[in-house]
N, CA, C and O atoms as a DFTB+ gen file, in Angstrom:
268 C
 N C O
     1  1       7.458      12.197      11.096
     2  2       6.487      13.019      10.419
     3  2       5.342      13.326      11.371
     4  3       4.754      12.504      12.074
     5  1       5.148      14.444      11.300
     6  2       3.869      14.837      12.038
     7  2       2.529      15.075      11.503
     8  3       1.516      14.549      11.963
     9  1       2.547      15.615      10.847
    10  2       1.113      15.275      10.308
    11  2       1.590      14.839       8.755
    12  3       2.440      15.121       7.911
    13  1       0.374      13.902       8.990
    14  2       0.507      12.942       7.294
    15  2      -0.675      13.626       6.267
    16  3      -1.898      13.490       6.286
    17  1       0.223      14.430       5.350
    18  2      -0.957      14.823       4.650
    19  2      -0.178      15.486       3.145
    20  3       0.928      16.027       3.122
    21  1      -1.004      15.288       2.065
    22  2      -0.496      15.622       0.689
    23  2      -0.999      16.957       0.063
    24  3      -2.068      17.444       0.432
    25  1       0.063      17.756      -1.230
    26  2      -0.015      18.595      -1.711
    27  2      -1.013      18.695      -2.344
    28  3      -1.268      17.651      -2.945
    29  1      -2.157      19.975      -2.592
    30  2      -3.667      19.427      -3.187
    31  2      -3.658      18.883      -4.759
    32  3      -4.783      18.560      -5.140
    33  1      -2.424      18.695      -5.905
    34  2      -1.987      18.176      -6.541
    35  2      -1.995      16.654      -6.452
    36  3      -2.178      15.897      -7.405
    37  1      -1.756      16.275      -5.086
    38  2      -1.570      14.152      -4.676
    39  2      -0.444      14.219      -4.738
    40  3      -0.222      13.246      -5.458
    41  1       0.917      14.830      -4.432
    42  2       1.948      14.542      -4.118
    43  2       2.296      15.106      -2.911
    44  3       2.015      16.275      -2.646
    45  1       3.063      14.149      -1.924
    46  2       3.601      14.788      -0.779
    47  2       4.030      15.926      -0.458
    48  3       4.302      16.271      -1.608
    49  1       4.342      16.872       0.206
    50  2       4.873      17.710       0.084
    51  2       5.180      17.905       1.360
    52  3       4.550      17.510       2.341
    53  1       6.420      18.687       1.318
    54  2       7.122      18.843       3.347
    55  2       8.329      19.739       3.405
    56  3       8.934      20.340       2.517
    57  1       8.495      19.660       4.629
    58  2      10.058      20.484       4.681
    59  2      10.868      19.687       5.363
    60  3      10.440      18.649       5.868
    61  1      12.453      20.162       5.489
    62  2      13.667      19.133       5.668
    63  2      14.675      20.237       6.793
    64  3      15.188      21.336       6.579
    65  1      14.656      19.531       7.775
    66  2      15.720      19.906       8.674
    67  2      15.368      21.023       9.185
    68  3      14.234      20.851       9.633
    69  1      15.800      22.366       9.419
    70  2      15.517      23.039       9.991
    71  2      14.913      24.500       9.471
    72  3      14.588      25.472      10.153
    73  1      14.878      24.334       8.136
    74  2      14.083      25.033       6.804
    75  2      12.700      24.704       7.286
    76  3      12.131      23.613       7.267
    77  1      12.396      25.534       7.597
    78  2      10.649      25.156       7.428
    79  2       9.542      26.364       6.621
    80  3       8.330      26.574       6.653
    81  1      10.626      26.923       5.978
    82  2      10.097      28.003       5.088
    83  2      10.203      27.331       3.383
    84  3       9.523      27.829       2.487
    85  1      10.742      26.661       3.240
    86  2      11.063      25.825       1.674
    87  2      10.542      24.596       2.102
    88  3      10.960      23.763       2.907
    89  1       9.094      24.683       1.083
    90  2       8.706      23.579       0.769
    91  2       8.952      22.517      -0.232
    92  3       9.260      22.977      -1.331
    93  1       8.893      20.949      -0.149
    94  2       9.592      20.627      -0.679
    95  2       8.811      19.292      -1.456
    96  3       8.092      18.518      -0.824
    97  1       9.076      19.163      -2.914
    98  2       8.026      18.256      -2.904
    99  2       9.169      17.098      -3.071
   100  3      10.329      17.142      -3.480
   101  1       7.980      15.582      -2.363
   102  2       8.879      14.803      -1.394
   103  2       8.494      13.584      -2.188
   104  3       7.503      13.478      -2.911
   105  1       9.386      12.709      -1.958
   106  2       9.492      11.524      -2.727
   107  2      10.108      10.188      -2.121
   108  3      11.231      10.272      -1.625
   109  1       9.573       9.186      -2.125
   110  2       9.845       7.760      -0.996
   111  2      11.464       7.282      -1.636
   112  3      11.539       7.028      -2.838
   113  1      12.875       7.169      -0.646
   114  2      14.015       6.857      -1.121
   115  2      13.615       5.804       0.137
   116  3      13.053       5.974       1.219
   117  1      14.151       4.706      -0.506
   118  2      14.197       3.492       0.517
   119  2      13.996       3.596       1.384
   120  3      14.776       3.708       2.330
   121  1      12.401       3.597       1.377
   122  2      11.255       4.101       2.328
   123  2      11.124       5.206       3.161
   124  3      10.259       5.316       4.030
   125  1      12.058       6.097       2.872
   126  2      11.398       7.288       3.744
   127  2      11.227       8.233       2.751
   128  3      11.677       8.039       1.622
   129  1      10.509       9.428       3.109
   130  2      10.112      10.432       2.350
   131  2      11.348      11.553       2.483
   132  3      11.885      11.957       3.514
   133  1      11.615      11.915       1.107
   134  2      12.581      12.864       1.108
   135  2      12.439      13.993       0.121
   136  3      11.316      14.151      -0.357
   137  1      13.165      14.600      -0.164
   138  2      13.010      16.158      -1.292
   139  2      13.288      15.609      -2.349
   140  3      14.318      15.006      -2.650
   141  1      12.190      15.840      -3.063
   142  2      12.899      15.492      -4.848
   143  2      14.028      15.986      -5.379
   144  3      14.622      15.523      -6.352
   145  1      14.413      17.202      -4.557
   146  2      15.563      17.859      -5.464
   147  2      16.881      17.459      -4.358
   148  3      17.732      18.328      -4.167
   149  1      16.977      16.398      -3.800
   150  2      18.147      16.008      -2.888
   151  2      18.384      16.833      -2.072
   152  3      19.491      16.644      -1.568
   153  1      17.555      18.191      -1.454
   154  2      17.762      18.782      -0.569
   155  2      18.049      17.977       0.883
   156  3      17.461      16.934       1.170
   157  1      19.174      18.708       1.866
   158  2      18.743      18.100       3.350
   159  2      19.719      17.471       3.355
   160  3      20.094      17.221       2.209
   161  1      20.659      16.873       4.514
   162  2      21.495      15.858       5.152
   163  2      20.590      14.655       5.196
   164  3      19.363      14.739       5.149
   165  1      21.253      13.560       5.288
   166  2      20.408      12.340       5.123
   167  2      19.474      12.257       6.605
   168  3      18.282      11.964       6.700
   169  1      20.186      12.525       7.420
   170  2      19.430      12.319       9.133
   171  2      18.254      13.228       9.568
   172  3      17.650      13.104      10.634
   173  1      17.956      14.315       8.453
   174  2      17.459      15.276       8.339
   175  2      16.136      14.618       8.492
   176  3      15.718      13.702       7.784
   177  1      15.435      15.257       9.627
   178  2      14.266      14.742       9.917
   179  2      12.882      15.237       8.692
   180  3      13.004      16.461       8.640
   181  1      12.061      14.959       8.036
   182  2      11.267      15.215       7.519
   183  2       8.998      15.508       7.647
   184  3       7.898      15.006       7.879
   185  1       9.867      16.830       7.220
   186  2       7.725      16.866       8.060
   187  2       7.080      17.289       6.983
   188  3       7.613      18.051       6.176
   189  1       5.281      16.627       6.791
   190  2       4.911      16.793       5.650
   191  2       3.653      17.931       6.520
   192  3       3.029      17.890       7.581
   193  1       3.771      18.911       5.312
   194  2       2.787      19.499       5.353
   195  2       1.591      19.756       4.025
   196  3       1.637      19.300       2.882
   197  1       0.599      20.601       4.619
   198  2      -0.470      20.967       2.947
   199  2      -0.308      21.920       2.409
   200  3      -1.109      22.528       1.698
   201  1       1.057      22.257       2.748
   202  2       1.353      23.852       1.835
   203  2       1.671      23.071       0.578
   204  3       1.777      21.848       0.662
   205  1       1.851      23.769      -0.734
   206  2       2.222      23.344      -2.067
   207  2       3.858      23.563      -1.785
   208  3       4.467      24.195      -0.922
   209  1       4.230      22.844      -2.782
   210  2       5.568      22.951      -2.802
   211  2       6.369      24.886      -3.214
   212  3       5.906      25.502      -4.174
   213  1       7.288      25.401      -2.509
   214  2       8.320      26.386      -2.665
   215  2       9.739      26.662      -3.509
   216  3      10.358      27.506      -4.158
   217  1       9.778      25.062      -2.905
   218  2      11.584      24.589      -3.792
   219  2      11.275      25.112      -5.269
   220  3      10.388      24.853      -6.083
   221  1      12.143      25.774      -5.268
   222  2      12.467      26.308      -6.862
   223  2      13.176      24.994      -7.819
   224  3      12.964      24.762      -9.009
   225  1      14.187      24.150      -6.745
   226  2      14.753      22.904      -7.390
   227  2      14.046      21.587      -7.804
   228  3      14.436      20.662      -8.516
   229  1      12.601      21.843      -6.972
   230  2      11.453      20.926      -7.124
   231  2      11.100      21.125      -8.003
   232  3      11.324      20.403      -8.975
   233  1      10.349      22.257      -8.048
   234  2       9.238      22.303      -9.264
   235  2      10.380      22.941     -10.890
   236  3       9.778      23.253     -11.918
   237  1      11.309      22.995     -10.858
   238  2      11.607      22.426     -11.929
   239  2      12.272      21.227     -12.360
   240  3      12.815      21.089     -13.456
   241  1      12.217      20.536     -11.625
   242  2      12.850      18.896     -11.621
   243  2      14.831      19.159     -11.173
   244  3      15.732      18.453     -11.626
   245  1      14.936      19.828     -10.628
   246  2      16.338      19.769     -10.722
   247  2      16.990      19.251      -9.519
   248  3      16.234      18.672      -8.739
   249  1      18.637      19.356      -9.084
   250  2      18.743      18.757      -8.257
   251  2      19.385      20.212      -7.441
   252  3      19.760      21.264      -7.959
   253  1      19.352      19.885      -6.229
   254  2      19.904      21.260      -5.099
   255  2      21.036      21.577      -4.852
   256  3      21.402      21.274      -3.717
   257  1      21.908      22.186      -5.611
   258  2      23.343      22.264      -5.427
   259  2      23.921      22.128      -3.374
   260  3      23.355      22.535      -2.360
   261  1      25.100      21.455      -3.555
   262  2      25.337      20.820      -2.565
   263  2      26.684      22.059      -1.816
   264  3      27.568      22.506      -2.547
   265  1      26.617      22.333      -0.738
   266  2      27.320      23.332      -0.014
   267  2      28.666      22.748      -0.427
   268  3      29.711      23.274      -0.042
């Protein structure tokens, strides 16, 4: 993670892998920060930014259909 910083809401928020246009709001899975909506390969590096979240699968609680 490169810069450590939260959505102006108080929840994380970031992008996953090589998306850096879908924001994603992010959530601690056995300790690392990841996409609420299971977006991303697991190795998928994660960066938080202060944009608000984008994910359409986020902000309605859902999960990210899988390729």
């Amino acid at each position: 993670m490169t810069a450590a910083s939260e959505a102006p809401h108080g929840t994380p928020a970031g992008t996953v892998g090589r998306d850096v246009m879908t924001v994603h709001t992010l959530t601690r899975v056995d300790g690392k920060l990841r996409p609420k909506c299971g977006d991303g390969a697991p190795g998928d590096e994660v960066q938080e930014w202060t944009r608000k979240p984008s994910c359409p699968y986020c902000l309605n609680d859902e999960q990210a259909p899988r390729p």
